[in-house]
NUTI-220802 format. One line per field, with one value per residue (C-alpha): x, z, y; residue number from 1. Coordinates in pm, whole numbers, plus 50000, padded with zeros to 5 digits. Each point is the difference from the previous one (the first is absolute). Layout:
// residues N
east: [X; ...]
up: [Z; ...]
north: [Y; ...]
domi: [NUM; ...]
// end
This chain:
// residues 240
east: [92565; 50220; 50144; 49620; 49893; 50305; 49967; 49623; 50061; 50253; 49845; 49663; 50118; 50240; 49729; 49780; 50273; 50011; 49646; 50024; 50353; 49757; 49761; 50244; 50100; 49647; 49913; 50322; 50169; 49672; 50196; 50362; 49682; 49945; 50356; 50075; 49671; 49976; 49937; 50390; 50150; 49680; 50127; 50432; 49888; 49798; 50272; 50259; 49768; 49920; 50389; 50089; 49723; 50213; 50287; 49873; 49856; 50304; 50135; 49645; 50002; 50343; 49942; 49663; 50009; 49735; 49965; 49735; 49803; 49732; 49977; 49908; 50306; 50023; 50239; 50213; 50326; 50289; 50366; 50316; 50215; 50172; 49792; 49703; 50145; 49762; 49719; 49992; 50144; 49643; 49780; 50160; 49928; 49707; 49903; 50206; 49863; 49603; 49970; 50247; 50098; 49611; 49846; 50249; 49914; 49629; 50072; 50206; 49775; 49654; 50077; 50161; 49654; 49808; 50225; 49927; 49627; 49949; 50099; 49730; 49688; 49796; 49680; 50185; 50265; 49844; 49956; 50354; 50073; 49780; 50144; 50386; 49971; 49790; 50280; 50283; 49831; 49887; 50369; 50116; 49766; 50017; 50401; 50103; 49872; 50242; 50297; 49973; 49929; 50309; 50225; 49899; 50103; 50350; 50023; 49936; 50257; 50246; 49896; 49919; 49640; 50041; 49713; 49814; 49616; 50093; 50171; 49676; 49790; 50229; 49955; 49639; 50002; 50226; 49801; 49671; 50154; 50185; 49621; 49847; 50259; 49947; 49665; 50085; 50165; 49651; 49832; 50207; 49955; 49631; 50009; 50180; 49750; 49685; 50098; 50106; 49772; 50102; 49964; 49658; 49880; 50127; 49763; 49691; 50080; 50002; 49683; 49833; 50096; 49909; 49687; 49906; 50071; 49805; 49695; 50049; 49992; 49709; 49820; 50124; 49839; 49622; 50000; 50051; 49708; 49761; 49866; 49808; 49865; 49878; 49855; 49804; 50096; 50257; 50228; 49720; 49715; 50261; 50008; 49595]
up: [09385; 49682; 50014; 50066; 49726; 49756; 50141; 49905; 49679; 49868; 50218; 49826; 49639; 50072; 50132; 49692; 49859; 50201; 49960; 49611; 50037; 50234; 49722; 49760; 50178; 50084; 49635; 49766; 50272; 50183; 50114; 50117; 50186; 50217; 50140; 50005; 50081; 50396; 50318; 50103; 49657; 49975; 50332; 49937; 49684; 50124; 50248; 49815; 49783; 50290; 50001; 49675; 50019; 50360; 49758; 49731; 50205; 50148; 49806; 50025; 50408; 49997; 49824; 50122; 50238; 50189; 49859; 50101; 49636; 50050; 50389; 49921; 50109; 49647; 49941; 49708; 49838; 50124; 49823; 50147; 49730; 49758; 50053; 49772; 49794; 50301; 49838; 49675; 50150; 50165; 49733; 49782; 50275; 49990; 49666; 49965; 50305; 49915; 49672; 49763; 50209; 50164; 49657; 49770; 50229; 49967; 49653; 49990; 50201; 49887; 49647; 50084; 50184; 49711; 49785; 50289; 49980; 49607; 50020; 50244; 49913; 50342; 49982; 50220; 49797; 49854; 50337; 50109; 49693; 50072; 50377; 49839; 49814; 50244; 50252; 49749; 49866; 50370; 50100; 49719; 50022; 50352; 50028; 49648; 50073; 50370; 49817; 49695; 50204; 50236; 49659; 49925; 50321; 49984; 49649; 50191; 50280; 49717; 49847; 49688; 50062; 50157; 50006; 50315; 49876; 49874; 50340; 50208; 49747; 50094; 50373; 49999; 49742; 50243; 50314; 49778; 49808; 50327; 50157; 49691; 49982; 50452; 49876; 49779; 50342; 50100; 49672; 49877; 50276; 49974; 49614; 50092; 50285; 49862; 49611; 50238; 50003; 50359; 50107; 49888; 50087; 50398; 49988; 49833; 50313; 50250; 49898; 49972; 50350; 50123; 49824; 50154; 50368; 49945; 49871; 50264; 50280; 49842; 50042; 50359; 50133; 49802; 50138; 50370; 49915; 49836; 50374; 50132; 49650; 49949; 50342; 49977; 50331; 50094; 50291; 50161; 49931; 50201; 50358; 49972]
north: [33618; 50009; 49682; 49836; 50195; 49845; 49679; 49967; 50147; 49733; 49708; 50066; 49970; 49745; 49770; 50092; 49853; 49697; 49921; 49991; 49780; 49775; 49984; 49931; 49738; 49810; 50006; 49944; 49755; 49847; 49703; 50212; 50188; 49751; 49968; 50382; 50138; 49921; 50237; 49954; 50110; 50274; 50176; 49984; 50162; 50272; 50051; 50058; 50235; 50232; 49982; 50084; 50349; 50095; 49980; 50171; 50284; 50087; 50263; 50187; 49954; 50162; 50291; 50120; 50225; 50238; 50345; 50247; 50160; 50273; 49911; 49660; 49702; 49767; 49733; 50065; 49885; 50233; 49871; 50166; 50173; 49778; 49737; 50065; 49659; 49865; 50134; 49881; 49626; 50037; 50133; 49692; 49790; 50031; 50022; 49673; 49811; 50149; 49943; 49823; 49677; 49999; 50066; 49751; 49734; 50037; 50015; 49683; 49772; 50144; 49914; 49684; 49914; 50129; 49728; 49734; 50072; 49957; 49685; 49937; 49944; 50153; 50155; 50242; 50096; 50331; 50118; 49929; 50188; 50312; 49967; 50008; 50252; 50247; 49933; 50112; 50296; 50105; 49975; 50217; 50266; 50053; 49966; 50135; 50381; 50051; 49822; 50209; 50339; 49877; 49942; 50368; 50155; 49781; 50213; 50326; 49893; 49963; 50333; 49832; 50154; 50363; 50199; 50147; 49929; 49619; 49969; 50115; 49776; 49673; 50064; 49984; 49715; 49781; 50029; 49891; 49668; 49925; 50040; 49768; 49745; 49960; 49936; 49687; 49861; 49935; 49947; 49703; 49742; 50061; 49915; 49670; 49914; 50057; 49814; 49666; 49755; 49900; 50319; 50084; 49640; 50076; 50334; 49845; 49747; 50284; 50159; 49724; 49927; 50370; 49950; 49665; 50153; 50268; 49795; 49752; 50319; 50126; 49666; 49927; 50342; 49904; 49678; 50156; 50238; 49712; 49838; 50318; 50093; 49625; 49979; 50268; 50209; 50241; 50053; 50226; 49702; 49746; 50285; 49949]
domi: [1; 2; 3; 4; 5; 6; 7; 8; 9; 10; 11; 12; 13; 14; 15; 16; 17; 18; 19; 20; 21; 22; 23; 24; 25; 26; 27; 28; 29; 30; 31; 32; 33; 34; 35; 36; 37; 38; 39; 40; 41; 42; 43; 44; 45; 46; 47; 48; 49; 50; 51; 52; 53; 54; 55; 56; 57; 58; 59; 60; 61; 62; 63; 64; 65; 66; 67; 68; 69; 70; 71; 72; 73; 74; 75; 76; 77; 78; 79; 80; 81; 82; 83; 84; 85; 86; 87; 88; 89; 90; 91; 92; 93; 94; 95; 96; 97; 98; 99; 100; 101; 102; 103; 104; 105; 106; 107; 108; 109; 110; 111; 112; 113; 114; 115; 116; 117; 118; 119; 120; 121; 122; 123; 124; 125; 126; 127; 128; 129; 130; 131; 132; 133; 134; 135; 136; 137; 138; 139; 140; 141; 142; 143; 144; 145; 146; 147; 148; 149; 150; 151; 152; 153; 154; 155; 156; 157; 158; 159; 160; 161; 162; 163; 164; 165; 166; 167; 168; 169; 170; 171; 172; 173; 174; 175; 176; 177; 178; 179; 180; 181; 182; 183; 184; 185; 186; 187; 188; 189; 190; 191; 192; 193; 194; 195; 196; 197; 198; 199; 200; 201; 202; 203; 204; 205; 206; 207; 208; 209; 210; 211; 212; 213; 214; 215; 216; 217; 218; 219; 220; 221; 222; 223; 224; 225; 226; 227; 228; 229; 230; 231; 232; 233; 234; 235; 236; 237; 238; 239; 240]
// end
Protein backbone atom coordinates (compact mmCIF):
# COMPACT_ATOMS: atom_id res chain seq x y z
CA UNK A 1 0.00 0.00 0.00
CA UNK A 2 3.10 2.26 0.46
CA UNK A 3 4.38 2.24 -2.80
CA UNK A 4 0.54 3.09 -4.26
CA UNK A 5 0.43 5.65 -1.83
CA UNK A 6 4.09 7.24 -3.18
CA UNK A 7 3.27 6.59 -6.53
CA UNK A 8 -0.01 8.71 -6.45
CA UNK A 9 1.62 11.26 -4.53
CA UNK A 10 4.41 12.16 -7.12
CA UNK A 11 2.20 11.12 -10.24
CA UNK A 12 -0.43 13.69 -9.08
CA UNK A 13 1.84 16.75 -8.87
CA UNK A 14 3.85 15.76 -11.67
CA UNK A 15 0.82 15.78 -13.95
CA UNK A 16 -0.26 19.18 -12.40
CA UNK A 17 2.76 19.90 -13.81
CA UNK A 18 2.17 18.52 -17.13
CA UNK A 19 -1.07 20.13 -17.60
CA UNK A 20 0.41 23.71 -17.08
CA UNK A 21 3.60 22.64 -19.55
CA UNK A 22 0.51 21.61 -21.97
CA UNK A 23 -0.86 24.98 -21.52
CA UNK A 24 2.21 26.58 -21.98
CA UNK A 25 2.55 25.06 -24.91
CA UNK A 26 -1.09 25.71 -26.67
CA UNK A 27 -0.75 29.38 -25.97
CA UNK A 28 3.05 30.66 -26.37
CA UNK A 29 3.74 28.01 -29.34
CA UNK A 30 0.03 27.59 -30.90
CA UNK A 31 1.48 26.44 -34.15
CA UNK A 32 4.56 23.84 -32.50
CA UNK A 33 0.98 22.77 -30.72
CA UNK A 34 -0.27 21.35 -33.49
CA UNK A 35 2.66 18.98 -34.27
CA UNK A 36 3.41 18.04 -30.57
CA UNK A 37 0.05 18.07 -29.12
CA UNK A 38 -1.46 14.58 -30.51
CA UNK A 39 -3.04 11.40 -28.65
CA UNK A 40 0.32 9.30 -29.54
CA UNK A 41 2.85 11.84 -28.01
CA UNK A 42 -0.06 12.59 -25.04
CA UNK A 43 0.11 8.80 -23.94
CA UNK A 44 4.40 8.06 -24.29
CA UNK A 45 4.38 11.08 -22.11
CA UNK A 46 2.10 10.08 -19.49
CA UNK A 47 3.89 6.82 -19.57
CA UNK A 48 6.95 7.64 -18.88
CA UNK A 49 5.47 9.99 -16.07
CA UNK A 50 3.82 7.12 -14.19
CA UNK A 51 7.50 5.93 -14.64
CA UNK A 52 9.40 8.54 -13.35
CA UNK A 53 6.76 8.62 -9.75
CA UNK A 54 7.64 4.43 -9.54
CA UNK A 55 11.13 5.82 -9.54
CA UNK A 56 10.82 8.44 -7.34
CA UNK A 57 8.83 6.48 -4.78
CA UNK A 58 11.25 4.00 -4.37
CA UNK A 59 13.19 4.93 -1.56
CA UNK A 60 9.77 5.48 0.49
CA UNK A 61 8.48 1.74 -0.63
CA UNK A 62 11.76 0.41 0.74
CA UNK A 63 11.81 1.73 3.93
CA UNK A 64 8.25 1.44 5.14
CA UNK A 65 7.61 -1.21 6.98
CA UNK A 66 4.53 -2.55 9.20
CA UNK A 67 4.70 -1.73 12.84
CA UNK A 68 1.90 -2.28 15.30
CA UNK A 69 1.22 1.46 17.60
CA UNK A 70 -1.44 1.36 20.38
CA UNK A 71 -2.92 -2.05 18.90
CA UNK A 72 -3.59 -0.43 15.74
CA UNK A 73 -1.08 -1.88 12.42
CA UNK A 74 0.23 1.75 10.68
CA UNK A 75 2.65 2.01 7.98
CA UNK A 76 5.61 3.96 8.94
CA UNK A 77 9.20 4.65 7.84
CA UNK A 78 11.58 2.19 9.74
CA UNK A 79 15.60 2.92 8.50
CA UNK A 80 18.14 0.28 9.68
CA UNK A 81 21.07 1.81 11.67
CA UNK A 82 23.43 3.93 9.75
CA UNK A 83 21.26 4.54 7.22
CA UNK A 84 19.18 7.48 8.43
CA UNK A 85 21.16 9.55 5.31
CA UNK A 86 17.93 7.71 3.66
CA UNK A 87 15.80 9.88 5.43
CA UNK A 88 16.75 13.14 4.78
CA UNK A 89 17.58 11.95 0.77
CA UNK A 90 13.68 11.45 1.12
CA UNK A 91 12.47 14.41 3.00
CA UNK A 92 14.63 16.47 0.20
CA UNK A 93 13.04 14.50 -2.25
CA UNK A 94 10.31 15.45 -1.73
CA UNK A 95 10.46 18.84 -0.91
CA UNK A 96 12.47 19.09 -4.21
CA UNK A 97 10.17 17.00 -6.47
CA UNK A 98 6.70 18.77 -4.59
CA UNK A 99 7.46 22.03 -4.61
CA UNK A 100 10.53 23.78 -6.14
CA UNK A 101 10.75 22.08 -9.72
CA UNK A 102 6.54 21.77 -9.73
CA UNK A 103 6.18 25.34 -8.42
CA UNK A 104 9.25 27.14 -10.67
CA UNK A 105 7.66 25.74 -13.60
CA UNK A 106 4.26 27.14 -12.93
CA UNK A 107 6.05 30.13 -12.27
CA UNK A 108 7.99 30.13 -15.53
CA UNK A 109 5.18 29.35 -17.94
CA UNK A 110 2.28 31.24 -16.09
CA UNK A 111 4.13 34.44 -16.44
CA UNK A 112 5.34 33.70 -19.79
CA UNK A 113 1.46 33.22 -20.69
CA UNK A 114 0.59 36.29 -18.83
CA UNK A 115 3.37 38.06 -21.31
CA UNK A 116 1.72 36.06 -24.34
CA UNK A 117 -1.75 37.29 -23.34
CA UNK A 118 -0.97 41.20 -23.11
CA UNK A 119 -0.15 41.25 -26.30
CA UNK A 120 -3.49 39.93 -27.14
CA UNK A 121 -6.18 41.81 -27.33
CA UNK A 122 -9.18 38.98 -26.23
CA UNK A 123 -12.13 39.88 -24.45
CA UNK A 124 -11.06 36.83 -22.55
CA UNK A 125 -7.88 37.73 -21.47
CA UNK A 126 -8.85 39.01 -17.86
CA UNK A 127 -10.32 35.79 -17.21
CA UNK A 128 -7.32 33.79 -18.34
CA UNK A 129 -5.63 36.10 -16.04
CA UNK A 130 -7.90 35.57 -12.93
CA UNK A 131 -7.74 31.66 -13.96
CA UNK A 132 -3.57 31.94 -13.89
CA UNK A 133 -3.21 33.33 -11.09
CA UNK A 134 -5.95 31.27 -8.90
CA UNK A 135 -4.11 28.17 -10.16
CA UNK A 136 -0.61 29.43 -8.85
CA UNK A 137 -1.75 30.70 -5.60
CA UNK A 138 -3.98 27.41 -5.09
CA UNK A 139 -0.80 25.37 -5.75
CA UNK A 140 1.22 27.25 -3.24
CA UNK A 141 -1.03 27.31 -0.49
CA UNK A 142 -1.98 23.88 -0.55
CA UNK A 143 1.72 22.42 -1.20
CA UNK A 144 3.84 25.15 0.62
CA UNK A 145 2.45 24.21 4.34
CA UNK A 146 3.56 19.91 4.08
CA UNK A 147 6.94 21.00 2.42
CA UNK A 148 7.69 23.57 4.98
CA UNK A 149 6.41 21.29 8.04
CA UNK A 150 8.56 18.34 6.24
CA UNK A 151 11.78 20.92 6.06
CA UNK A 152 11.12 21.30 9.88
CA UNK A 153 11.09 17.70 10.82
CA UNK A 154 14.42 17.15 8.44
CA UNK A 155 15.80 19.98 11.08
CA UNK A 156 14.62 17.83 14.04
CA UNK A 157 16.15 14.60 12.36
CA UNK A 158 19.38 16.54 12.27
CA UNK A 159 18.92 17.71 15.87
CA UNK A 160 19.14 21.17 14.77
CA UNK A 161 15.54 21.45 16.44
CA UNK A 162 15.48 19.22 19.73
CA UNK A 163 12.78 19.72 21.88
CA UNK A 164 10.02 17.10 22.95
CA UNK A 165 6.77 19.59 22.71
CA UNK A 166 8.01 21.13 19.10
CA UNK A 167 8.53 17.48 18.14
CA UNK A 168 4.82 16.34 19.16
CA UNK A 169 3.61 19.75 17.50
CA UNK A 170 5.43 18.73 13.98
CA UNK A 171 3.82 15.28 14.04
CA UNK A 172 0.40 16.44 14.13
CA UNK A 173 1.20 19.34 11.73
CA UNK A 174 2.53 16.75 9.04
CA UNK A 175 -0.35 14.39 8.95
CA UNK A 176 -2.77 17.68 8.46
CA UNK A 177 -0.75 19.57 5.39
CA UNK A 178 -0.05 16.07 4.00
CA UNK A 179 -4.14 15.72 4.41
CA UNK A 180 -4.63 19.48 2.72
CA UNK A 181 -2.16 19.28 0.07
CA UNK A 182 -4.11 15.30 -1.02
CA UNK A 183 -6.90 17.61 -1.22
CA UNK A 184 -5.43 19.96 -4.00
CA UNK A 185 -4.99 16.49 -6.04
CA UNK A 186 -8.62 16.76 -6.60
CA UNK A 187 -9.17 20.44 -6.47
CA UNK A 188 -6.86 21.46 -9.34
CA UNK A 189 -8.21 19.48 -12.30
CA UNK A 190 -11.61 20.76 -11.40
CA UNK A 191 -10.30 24.49 -11.62
CA UNK A 192 -8.93 23.63 -15.15
CA UNK A 193 -12.23 21.91 -16.28
CA UNK A 194 -14.76 24.09 -15.27
CA UNK A 195 -12.61 27.73 -16.55
CA UNK A 196 -12.42 25.76 -20.29
CA UNK A 197 -14.62 26.87 -22.56
CA UNK A 198 -14.82 23.38 -24.19
CA UNK A 199 -15.46 21.93 -21.20
CA UNK A 200 -18.32 23.90 -19.95
CA UNK A 201 -19.79 24.09 -23.55
CA UNK A 202 -19.86 19.84 -23.53
CA UNK A 203 -22.01 20.11 -20.06
CA UNK A 204 -24.43 22.91 -21.10
CA UNK A 205 -24.70 20.17 -24.15
CA UNK A 206 -25.44 17.34 -21.76
CA UNK A 207 -28.10 19.01 -19.81
CA UNK A 208 -29.63 20.27 -22.36
CA UNK A 209 -29.85 16.84 -23.71
CA UNK A 210 -31.06 15.33 -20.21
CA UNK A 211 -33.46 18.03 -20.20
CA UNK A 212 -34.90 17.47 -23.68
CA UNK A 213 -35.38 13.55 -22.81
CA UNK A 214 -37.01 14.21 -19.95
CA UNK A 215 -39.52 16.72 -21.55
CA UNK A 216 -39.94 14.54 -24.45
CA UNK A 217 -40.85 11.39 -21.76
CA UNK A 218 -43.09 13.55 -20.06
CA UNK A 219 -44.98 14.31 -23.29
CA UNK A 220 -44.96 10.69 -24.67
CA UNK A 221 -46.86 9.36 -21.40
CA UNK A 222 -49.83 12.55 -21.77
CA UNK A 223 -50.31 11.83 -25.17
CA UNK A 224 -50.99 7.94 -24.26
CA UNK A 225 -53.45 9.23 -21.58
CA UNK A 226 -55.24 12.02 -23.98
CA UNK A 227 -57.72 9.22 -26.09
CA UNK A 228 -59.92 8.04 -23.04
CA UNK A 229 -60.06 11.57 -21.47
CA UNK A 230 -61.11 13.07 -25.00
CA UNK A 231 -63.58 10.37 -25.65
CA UNK A 232 -65.33 10.73 -22.84
CA UNK A 233 -65.45 6.98 -21.38
CA UNK A 234 -63.27 4.87 -19.33
CA UNK A 235 -62.04 1.35 -19.43
CA UNK A 236 -65.18 0.33 -17.28
CA UNK A 237 -67.70 2.38 -19.91
CA UNK A 238 -65.90 0.13 -22.90
CA UNK A 239 -66.93 -3.73 -20.68
CA UNK A 240 -70.68 -2.11 -20.86
Amino acid sequence: MAGIYYIGFYSSIFFITLMSIDRYIAIVHAVYAMRVRTATCGIMISVLLWMMAGLAAIPNMAFNQEVEIEQSLECVPKYPPGQETWRFFIQFEVNILGLLIPLSILIYCYSRILKNLQSCKNRNKIKAIKLIFIIVVIFFLFWAPFNIVLFLDSLQNLHIINDCETSQRLALALQLTESISFIHCCLNPVIYAFAGEMFKAHLKKIFQTCIRRISSSNSANHSHSLPTQVLGYSDSDRVL
